[in-house]
Structures are given as C-alpha cells and as structure tokens.
VEXDREN-2710 file (C-alpha; in Angstrom, 1 decimal):
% VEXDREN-2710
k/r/px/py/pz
1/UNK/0.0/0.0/0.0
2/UNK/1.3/3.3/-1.3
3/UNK/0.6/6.4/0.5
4/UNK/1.0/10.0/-0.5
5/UNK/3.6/12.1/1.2
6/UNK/1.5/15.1/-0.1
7/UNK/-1.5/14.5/2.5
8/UNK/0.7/13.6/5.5
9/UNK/0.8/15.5/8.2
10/UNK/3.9/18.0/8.7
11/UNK/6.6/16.4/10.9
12/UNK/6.1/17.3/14.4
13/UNK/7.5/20.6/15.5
14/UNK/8.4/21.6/12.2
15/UNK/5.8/23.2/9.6
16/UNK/5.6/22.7/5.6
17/UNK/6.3/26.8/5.6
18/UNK/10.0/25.8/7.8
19/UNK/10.4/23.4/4.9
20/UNK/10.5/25.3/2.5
21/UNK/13.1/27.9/4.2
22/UNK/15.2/25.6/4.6
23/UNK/15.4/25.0/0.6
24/UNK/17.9/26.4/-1.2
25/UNK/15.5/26.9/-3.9
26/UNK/13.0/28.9/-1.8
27/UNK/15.9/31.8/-1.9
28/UNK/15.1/31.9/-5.5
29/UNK/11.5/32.3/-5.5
30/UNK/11.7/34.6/-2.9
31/UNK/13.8/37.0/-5.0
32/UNK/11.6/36.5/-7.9
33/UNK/8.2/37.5/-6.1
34/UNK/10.3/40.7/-5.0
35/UNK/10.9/41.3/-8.6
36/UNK/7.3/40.7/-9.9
37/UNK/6.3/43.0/-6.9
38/UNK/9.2/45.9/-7.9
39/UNK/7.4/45.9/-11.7
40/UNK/3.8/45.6/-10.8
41/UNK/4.4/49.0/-8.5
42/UNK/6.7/50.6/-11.1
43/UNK/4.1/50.2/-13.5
44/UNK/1.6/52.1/-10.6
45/UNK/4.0/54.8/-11.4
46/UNK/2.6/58.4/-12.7
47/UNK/5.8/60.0/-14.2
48/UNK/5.3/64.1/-14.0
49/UNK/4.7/65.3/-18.2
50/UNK/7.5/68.6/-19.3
51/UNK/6.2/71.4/-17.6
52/UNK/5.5/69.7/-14.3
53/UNK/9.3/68.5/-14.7
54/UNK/10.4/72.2/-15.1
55/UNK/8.6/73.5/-12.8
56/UNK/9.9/71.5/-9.8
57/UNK/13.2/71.6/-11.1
58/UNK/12.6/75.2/-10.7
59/UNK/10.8/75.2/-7.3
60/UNK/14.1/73.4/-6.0
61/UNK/16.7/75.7/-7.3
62/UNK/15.0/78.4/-5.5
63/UNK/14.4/76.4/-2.6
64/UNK/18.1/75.7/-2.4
65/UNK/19.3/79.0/-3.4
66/UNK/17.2/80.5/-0.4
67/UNK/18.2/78.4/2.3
68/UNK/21.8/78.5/1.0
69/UNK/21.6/82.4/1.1
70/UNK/20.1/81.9/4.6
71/UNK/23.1/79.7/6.4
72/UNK/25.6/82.0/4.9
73/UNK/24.0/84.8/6.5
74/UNK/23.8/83.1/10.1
75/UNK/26.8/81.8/9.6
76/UNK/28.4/85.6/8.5
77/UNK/26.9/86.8/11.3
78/UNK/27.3/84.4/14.2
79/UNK/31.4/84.9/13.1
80/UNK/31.0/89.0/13.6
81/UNK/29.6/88.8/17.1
82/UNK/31.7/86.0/18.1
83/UNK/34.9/88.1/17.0
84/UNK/33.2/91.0/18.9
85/UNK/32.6/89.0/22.0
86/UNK/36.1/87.3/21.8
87/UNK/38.2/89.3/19.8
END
C-alpha cells in the first residue's frame, strides 16, 4: 500500500512553511516575487509630463538658493559677534 507524502501531516514541531526555508531553492523564488512586486508598482507609477518637470526643477533651485543664502548669513553673522565677544 502506497501512501501519498502530499497529505501527510507536517513532521512534528516543524511546519511545511520551515520546509521550505530551509530550501535552497525557496531563496530563488523569494527574490523573484520581490521582482514581480518591484514591476507591478513601477508600473503604478505616474511619471510628471514637461512642464511639471520644469517647474519643480525650478521650485528646488529656488528652494536651495534661499536656504543657501540663509546659512551663509547666520553663519556671516554668528562669526562677527563671536569676534566682537572674543576678539
């Protein structure tokens, strides 16, 4: 009498799922399902048209110019008083 491994019980203390880890093969189809997952969200992806592009490219400069402009200045001025306090 023949008897199907596939409707046996797990082994005790150990589950099918702890199997399967221990596969070197499972490693595999791990990093596959990641990859299928990756594409499936890239292909969620809206990309921004031209003008949108631009105009956060621009948004940024500015952004950056203005808080570069900004830590100069504290830093400019933090170095006068502390030469006028010090000397």
């Amino acid at each position: 009498m023949a008897t199907d491994t596939r409707d046996a019980a797990p082994r005790a203390g150990r589950s099918a799922r702890a199997d399967r880890r221990r596969s070197p093969f499972s490693i595999v189809r791990r990093i596959r399902q990641f990859v299928r997952e990756v594409i499936a969200e890239l292909r969620k992806v809206v990309y921004p048209g031209r003008s949108e592009l631009i105009t956060y490219v621009v948004v940024v400069l500015v952004f950056v110019t203005v808080m570069t402009a900004f830590v100069a200045s504290l830093d400019f001025g933090l170095t006068k008083a502390v030469l006028a306090v010090f000397g």
